[in-house]
C-alpha positions as CSV (number, residue, x, y, z in Angstrom):
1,X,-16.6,-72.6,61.5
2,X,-18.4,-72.3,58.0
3,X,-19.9,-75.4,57.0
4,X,-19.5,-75.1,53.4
5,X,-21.1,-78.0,52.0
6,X,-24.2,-76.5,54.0
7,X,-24.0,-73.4,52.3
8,X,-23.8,-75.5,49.1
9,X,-27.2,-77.0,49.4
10,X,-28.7,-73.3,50.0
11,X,-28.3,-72.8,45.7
12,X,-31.4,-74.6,43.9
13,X,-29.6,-74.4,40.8
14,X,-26.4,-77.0,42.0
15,X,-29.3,-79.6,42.5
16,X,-30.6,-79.7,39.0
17,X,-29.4,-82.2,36.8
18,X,-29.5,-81.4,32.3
19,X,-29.9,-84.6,30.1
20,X,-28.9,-86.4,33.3
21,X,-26.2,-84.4,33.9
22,X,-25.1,-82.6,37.2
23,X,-24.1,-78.7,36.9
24,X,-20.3,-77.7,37.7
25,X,-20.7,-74.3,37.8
26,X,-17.3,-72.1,37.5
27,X,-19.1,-68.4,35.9
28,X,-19.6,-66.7,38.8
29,X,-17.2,-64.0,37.9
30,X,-20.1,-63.6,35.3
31,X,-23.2,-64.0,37.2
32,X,-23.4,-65.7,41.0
33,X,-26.0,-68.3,41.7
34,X,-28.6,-67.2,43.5
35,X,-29.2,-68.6,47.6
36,X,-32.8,-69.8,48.3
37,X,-32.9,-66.8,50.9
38,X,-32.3,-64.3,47.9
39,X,-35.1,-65.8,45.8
40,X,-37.4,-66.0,48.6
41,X,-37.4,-62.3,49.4
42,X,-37.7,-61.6,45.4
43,X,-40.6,-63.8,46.0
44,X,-42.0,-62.3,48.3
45,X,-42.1,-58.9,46.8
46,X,-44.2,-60.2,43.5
47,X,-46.4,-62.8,45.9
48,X,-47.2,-60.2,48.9
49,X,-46.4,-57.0,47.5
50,X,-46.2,-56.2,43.7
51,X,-47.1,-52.1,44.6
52,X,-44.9,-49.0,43.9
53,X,-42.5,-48.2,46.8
54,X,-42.4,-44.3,47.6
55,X,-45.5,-43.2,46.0
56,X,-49.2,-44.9,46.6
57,X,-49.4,-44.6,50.5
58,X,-51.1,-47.3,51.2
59,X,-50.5,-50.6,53.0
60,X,-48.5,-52.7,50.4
61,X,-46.9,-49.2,48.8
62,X,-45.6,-48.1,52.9
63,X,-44.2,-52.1,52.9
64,X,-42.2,-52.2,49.7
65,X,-40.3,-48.4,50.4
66,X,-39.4,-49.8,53.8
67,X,-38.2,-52.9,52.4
68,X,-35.9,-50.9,49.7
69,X,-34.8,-48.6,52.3
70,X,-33.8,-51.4,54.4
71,X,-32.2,-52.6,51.8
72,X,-29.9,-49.3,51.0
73,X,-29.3,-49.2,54.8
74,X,-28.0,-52.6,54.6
75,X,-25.7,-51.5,51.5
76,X,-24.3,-48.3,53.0
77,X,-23.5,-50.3,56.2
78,X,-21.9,-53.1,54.4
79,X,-19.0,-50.5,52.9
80,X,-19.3,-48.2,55.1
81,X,-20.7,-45.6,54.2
82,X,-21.2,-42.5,55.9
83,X,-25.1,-42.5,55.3
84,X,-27.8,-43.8,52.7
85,X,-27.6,-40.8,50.5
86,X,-24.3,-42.2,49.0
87,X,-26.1,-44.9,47.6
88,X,-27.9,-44.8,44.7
89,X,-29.8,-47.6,42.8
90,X,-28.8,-48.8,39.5
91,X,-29.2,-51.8,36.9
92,X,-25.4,-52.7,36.8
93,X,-21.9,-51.8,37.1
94,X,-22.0,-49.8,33.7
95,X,-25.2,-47.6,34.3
96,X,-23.5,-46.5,36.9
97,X,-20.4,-45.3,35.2
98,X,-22.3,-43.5,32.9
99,X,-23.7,-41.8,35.5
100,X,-20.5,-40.5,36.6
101,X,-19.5,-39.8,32.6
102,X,-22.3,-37.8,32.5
103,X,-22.9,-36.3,35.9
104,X,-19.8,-35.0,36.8
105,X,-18.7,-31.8,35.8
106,X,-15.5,-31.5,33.2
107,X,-13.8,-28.6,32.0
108,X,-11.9,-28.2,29.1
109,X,-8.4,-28.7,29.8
110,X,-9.2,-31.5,32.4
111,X,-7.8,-35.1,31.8
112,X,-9.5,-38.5,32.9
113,X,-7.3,-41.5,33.2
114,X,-7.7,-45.2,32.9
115,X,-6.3,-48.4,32.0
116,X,-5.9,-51.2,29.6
117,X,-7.2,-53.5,32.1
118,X,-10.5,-52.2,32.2
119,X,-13.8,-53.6,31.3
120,X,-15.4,-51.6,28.6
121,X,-17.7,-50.1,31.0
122,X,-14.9,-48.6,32.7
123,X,-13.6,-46.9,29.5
124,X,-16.8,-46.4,27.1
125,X,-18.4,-43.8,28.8
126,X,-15.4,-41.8,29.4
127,X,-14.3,-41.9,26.1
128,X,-17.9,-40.5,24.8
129,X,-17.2,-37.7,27.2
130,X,-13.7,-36.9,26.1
131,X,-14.8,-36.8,22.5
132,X,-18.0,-34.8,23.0
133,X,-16.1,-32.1,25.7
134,X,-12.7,-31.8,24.2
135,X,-10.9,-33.5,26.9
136,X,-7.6,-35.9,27.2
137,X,-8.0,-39.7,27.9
138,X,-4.4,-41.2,29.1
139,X,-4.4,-44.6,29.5
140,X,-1.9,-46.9,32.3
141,X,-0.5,-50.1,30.7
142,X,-1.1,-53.2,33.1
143,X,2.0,-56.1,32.5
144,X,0.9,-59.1,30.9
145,X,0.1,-60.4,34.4
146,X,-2.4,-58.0,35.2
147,X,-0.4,-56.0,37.7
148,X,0.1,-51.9,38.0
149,X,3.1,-50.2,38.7
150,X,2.3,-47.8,41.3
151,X,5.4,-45.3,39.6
152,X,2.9,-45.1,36.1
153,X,0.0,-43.3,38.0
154,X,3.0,-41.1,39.4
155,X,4.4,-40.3,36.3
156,X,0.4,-39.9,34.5
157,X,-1.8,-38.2,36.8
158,X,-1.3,-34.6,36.8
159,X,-2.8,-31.0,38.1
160,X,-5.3,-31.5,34.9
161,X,-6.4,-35.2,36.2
162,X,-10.1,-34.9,37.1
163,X,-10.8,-38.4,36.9
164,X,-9.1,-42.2,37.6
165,X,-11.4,-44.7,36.3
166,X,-10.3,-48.2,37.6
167,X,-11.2,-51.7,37.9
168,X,-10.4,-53.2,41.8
169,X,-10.5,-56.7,40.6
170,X,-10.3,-57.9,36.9
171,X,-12.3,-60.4,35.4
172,X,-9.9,-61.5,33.4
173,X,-6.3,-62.2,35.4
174,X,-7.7,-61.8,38.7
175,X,-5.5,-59.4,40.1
176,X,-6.2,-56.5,42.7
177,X,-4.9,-53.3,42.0
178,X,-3.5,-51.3,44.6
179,X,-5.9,-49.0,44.6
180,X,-5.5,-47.3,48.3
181,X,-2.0,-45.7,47.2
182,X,-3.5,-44.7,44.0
183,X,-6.5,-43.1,45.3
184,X,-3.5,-41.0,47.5
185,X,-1.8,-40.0,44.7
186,X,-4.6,-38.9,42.7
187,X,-5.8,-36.7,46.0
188,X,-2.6,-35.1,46.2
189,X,-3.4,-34.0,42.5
190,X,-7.2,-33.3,43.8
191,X,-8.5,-36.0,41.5
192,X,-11.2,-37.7,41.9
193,X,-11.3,-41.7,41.7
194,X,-13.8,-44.0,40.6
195,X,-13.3,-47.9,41.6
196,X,-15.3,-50.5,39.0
197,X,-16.0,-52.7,42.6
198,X,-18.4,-56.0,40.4
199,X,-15.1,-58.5,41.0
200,X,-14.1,-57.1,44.5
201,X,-17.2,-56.3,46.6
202,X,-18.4,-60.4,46.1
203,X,-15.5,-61.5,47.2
204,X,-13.6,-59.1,50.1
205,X,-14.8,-56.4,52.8
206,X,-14.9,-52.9,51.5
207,X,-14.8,-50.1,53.7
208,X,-15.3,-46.7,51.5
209,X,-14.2,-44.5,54.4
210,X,-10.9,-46.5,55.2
211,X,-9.9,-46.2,51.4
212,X,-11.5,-43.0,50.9
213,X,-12.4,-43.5,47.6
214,X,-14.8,-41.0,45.9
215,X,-17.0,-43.0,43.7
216,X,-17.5,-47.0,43.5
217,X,-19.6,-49.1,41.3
218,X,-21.4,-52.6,42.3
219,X,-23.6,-55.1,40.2
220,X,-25.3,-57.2,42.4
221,X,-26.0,-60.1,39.9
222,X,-22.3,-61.0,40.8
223,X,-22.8,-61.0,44.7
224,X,-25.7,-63.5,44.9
225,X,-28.2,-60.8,43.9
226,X,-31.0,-60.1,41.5
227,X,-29.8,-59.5,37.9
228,X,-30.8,-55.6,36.6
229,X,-29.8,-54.4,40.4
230,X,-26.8,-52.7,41.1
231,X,-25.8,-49.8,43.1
232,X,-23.3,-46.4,42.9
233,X,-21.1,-45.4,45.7
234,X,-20.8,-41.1,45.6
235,X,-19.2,-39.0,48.4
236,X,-22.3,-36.9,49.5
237,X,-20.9,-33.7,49.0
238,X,-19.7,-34.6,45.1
239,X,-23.6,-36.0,44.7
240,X,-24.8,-33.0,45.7
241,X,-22.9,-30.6,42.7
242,X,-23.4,-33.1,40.3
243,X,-25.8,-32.6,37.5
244,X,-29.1,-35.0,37.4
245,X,-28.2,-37.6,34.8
246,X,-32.1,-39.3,34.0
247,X,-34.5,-37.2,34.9
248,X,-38.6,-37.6,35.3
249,X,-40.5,-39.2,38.2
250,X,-39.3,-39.5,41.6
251,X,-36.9,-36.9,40.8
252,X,-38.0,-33.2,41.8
253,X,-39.8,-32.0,44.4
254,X,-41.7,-29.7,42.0
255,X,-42.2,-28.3,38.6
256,X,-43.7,-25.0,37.4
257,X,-44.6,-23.7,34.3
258,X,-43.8,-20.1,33.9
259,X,-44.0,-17.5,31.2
260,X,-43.4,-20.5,28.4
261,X,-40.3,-22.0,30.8
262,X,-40.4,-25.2,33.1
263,X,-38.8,-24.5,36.2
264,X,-38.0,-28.3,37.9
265,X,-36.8,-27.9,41.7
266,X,-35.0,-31.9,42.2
267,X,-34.6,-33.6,45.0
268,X,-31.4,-34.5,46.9
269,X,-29.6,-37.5,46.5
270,X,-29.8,-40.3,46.4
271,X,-33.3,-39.5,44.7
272,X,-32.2,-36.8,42.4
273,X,-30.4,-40.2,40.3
274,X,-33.1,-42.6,40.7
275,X,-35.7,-41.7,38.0
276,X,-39.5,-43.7,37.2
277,X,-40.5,-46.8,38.7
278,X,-37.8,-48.7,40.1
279,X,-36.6,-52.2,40.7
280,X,-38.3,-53.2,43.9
281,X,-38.3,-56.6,43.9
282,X,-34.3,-56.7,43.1
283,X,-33.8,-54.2,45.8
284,X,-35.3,-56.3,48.0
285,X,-33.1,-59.2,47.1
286,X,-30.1,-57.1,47.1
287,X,-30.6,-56.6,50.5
288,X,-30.9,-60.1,51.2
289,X,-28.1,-61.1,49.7
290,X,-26.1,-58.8,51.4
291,X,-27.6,-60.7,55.0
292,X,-26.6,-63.6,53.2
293,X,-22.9,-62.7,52.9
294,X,-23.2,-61.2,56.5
295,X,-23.9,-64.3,57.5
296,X,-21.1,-66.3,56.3
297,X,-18.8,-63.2,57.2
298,X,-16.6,-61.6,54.4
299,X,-13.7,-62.7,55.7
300,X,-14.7,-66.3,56.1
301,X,-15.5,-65.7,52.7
302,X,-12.2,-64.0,51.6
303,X,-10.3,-67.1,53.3
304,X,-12.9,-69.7,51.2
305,X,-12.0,-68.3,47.9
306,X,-8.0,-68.1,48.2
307,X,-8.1,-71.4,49.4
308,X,-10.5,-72.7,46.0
309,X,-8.5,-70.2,44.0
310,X,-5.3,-71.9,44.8
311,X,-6.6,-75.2,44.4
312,X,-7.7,-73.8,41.2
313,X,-4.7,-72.4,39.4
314,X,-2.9,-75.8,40.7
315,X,-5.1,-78.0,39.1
316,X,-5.3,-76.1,35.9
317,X,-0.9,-75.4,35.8
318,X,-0.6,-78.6,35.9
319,X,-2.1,-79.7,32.0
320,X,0.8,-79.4,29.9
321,X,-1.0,-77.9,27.3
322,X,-2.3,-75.2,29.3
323,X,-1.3,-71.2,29.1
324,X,-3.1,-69.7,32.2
325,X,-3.4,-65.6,31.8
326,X,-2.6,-63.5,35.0
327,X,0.0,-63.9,37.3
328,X,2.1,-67.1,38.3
329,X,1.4,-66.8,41.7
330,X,-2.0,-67.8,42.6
331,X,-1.7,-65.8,46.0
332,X,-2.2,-62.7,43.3
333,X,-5.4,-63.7,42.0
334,X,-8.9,-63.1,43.4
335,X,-11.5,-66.3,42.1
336,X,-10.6,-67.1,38.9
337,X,-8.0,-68.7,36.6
338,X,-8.5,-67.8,32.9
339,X,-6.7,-69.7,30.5
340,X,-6.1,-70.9,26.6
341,X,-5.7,-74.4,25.6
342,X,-2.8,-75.5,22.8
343,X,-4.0,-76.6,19.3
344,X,-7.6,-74.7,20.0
345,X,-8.5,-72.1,17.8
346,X,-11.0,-70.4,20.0
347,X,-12.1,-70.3,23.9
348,X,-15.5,-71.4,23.0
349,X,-14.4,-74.4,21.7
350,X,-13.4,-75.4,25.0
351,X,-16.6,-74.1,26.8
352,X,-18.3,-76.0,24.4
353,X,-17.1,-79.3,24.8
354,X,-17.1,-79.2,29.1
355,X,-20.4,-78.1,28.4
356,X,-21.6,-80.8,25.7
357,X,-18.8,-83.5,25.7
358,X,-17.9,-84.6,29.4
359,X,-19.6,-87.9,30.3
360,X,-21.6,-87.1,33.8
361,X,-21.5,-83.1,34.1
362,X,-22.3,-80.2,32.4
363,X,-19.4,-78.0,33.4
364,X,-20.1,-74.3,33.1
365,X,-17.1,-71.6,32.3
366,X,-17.2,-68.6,30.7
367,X,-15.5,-68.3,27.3
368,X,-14.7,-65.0,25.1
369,X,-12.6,-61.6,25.7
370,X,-15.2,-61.2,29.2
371,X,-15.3,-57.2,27.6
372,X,-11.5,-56.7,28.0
373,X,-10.7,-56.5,24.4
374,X,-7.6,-53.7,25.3
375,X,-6.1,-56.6,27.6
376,X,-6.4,-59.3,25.3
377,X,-5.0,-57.7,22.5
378,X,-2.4,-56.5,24.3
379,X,-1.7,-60.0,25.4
380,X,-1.3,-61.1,21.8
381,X,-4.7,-62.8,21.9
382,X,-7.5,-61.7,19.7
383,X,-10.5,-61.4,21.1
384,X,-12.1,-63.7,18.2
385,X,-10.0,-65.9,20.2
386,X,-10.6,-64.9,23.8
387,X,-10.1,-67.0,26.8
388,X,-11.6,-69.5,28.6
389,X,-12.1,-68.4,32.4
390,X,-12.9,-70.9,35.3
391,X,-14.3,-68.8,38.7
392,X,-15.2,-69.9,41.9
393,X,-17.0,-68.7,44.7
394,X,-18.1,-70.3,48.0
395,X,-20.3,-72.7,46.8
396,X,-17.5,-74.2,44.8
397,X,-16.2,-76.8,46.0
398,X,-12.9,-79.2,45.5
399,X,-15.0,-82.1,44.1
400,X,-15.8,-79.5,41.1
401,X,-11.9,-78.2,40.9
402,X,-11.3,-82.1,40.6
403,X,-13.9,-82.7,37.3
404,X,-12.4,-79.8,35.8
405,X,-9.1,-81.1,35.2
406,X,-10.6,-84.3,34.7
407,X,-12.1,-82.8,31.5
408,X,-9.5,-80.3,30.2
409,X,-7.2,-83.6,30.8
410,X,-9.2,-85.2,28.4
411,X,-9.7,-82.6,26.0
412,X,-6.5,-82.4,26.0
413,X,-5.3,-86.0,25.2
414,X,-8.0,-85.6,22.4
415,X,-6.1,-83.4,20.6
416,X,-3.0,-85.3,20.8
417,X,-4.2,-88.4,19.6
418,X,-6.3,-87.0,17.0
């Protein structure tokens, strides 16, 4: 049995108070508080440490690349991978998909396919790759509740298909797409499929093998990690005939000049992608955070956040004046519950005043198009206008559901009578 309200008072942040005022915190789905034990072994790099891992050979320099590697152990074990070399460090979720814009090989003629639900990293880089190569982008049409009809990737993905770009989880209605079946069909094609994980892997228990999923991308800053720490998920043997994407330090074994031509030999991978100094200390803590999350147990965790999400979407349904985005089931969402408000012009508006304007708390949500312009658009919603999104995660508690309405309540009444 989790004690929650212990795992509460393990986030320093939840215990300070702004111009008196205690912190509600509901942008996780933006950036996770960080545990004690997470800042402590961030610490503990820059106070004992502070060398370069996989270079110096001396005492602190042997320390920090054992700590790192520790650290990618912990990763590959947590999604199962079949060994370190399919993980490579990154800053975040979108340096990562560059990497596989840029890395993979295309051909004319191929085809890469993504959706309208996508966060711009998820489309960006493949769309600078289409344009520069000649290639087709097709895009699958989410419904207004954020849900995929398995029959569209049928009828789209093709013998040309190289690529599926898609986001797991969305950040904006919550939703999990059912990415094992698509992952099947684009196989059958001999596809390849790459799975934006920075709103799944926080919140559920991946398993790379059981999905079979060829590349997956992680930000840890979401998962009670270090910010400017992240991590990509390759199949070994596609790492392997991929070009080098960064190059420089770390990277090759050796270089020659010969007869006027440099002659690089690189490394394998992971090490082949992980150009110049690197970022120890948020290695480190990535690795602690993912003891962290082993500790509560992902499934505890999974269980936490649909009970908090339901709570969630109930609370928030219930203002009249309320339009929630997503799905009207809450048992479809994953942490989150992102929402307009009648008679305000923009989402900001409301972050603003449950930031500025609620007596006792400073309550903290995240308000704009959260980089899902396509979706919002496609909703009728401008991203001038954007959303306001509430998320949760387990140090959330029903106390702060409970404010929450409490203040929209308000805001609301203070439209009506004003």
């Amino acid at each position: 049995m989790v004690d929650w309200a212990k795992i509460r008072d393990d986030f320093p942040t939840l215990k300070r108070k702004i111009d008196g005022k205690s912190i509600v915190y509901f942008d996780t789905a933006c950036m996770a508080l960080k545990p004690k034990q997470v800042i402590d072994a961030i610490c503990y790099y820059y106070n004992q440490l502070g060398a370069c891992g996989g270079r110096s050979i001396h005492s602190l320099a042997r320390e920090t690349t054992e700590l790192r590697d520790a650290a990618r152990e912990k990763l590959a074990t947590h999604i199962n991978s079949r060994s370190t070399n399919e993980i490579i460090w990154v800053r975040n979720t979108t340096e990562a998909m560059n990497l596989v814009a840029n890395a993979l090989h295309f051909e004319k003629g191929h085809e890469i396919v993504t959706t309208n639900l996508e966060h711009h990293s998820g489309v960006l880089p493949f769309h600078k790759v289409v344009k520069r190569k000649g290639l087709k982008l097709k895009i699958v049409n989410a419904n207004e509740e954020g849900l995929f009809n398995v029959e569209d990737f049928e009828n789209t993905i093709n013998k040309n298909t190289r690529l599926i770009s898609i986001v797991h989880t969305s950040n904006v209605s919550g939703t999990t797409a059912p990415l094992d079946e698509i992952i099947k069909i684009a196989h059958d094609y001999g596809a390849l499929v790459l799975s934006d994980d920075a709103q799944y892997f926080p919140h559920k228990k991946m398993d790379v093998q059981k999905s079979d999923v060829d590349f997956c991308t992680v930000s840890m800053h979401k998962a009670l990690g270090p910010t400017g720490v992240g991590f990509l998920y390759g199949k070994e043997h596609l790492l392997k005939e991929m070009d080098s994407f960064l190059v420089g330090g770390d990277t090759i074994v050796d270089v020659r000049y010969e007869n006027g031509e440099v002659i690089p030999t690189y490394l394998k991978p992971p090490h082949k992608f992980e150009a110049g100094l690197q970022n120890y200390a948020g290695e480190i803590g990535a690795g602690a955070a993912v003891d962290y999350l082993n500790s509560i147990g992902m499934e505890n965790i999974e269980t936490r956040e649909n009970f908090l999400t339901e709570k969630l979407y109930d609370a928030l349904k219930d203002i009249s004046g309320i339009k929630i985005v997503g799905p009207q089931n809450a048992h479809q969402r994953s942490g989150l519950v992102a929402f307009k408000l009648k008679d305000i012009d923009t989402a900001g508006d409301i972050a603003n005043f449950l930031d500025c304007d609620v007596d006792d708390h400073k309550i903290m949500v995240r308000a704009g198009a959260h980089c899902t312009n396509p979706f919002h658009y496609s909703l009728g919603i401008h991203p001038s206008e954007g959303t306001a999104r509430a998320s949760n995660y387990i140090y959330t508690n029903e106390e702060d559901i409970k404010i929450l309405k409490e203040a929209l309540e308000k805001l609301e009444d203070i439209l009506e009578n004003s």
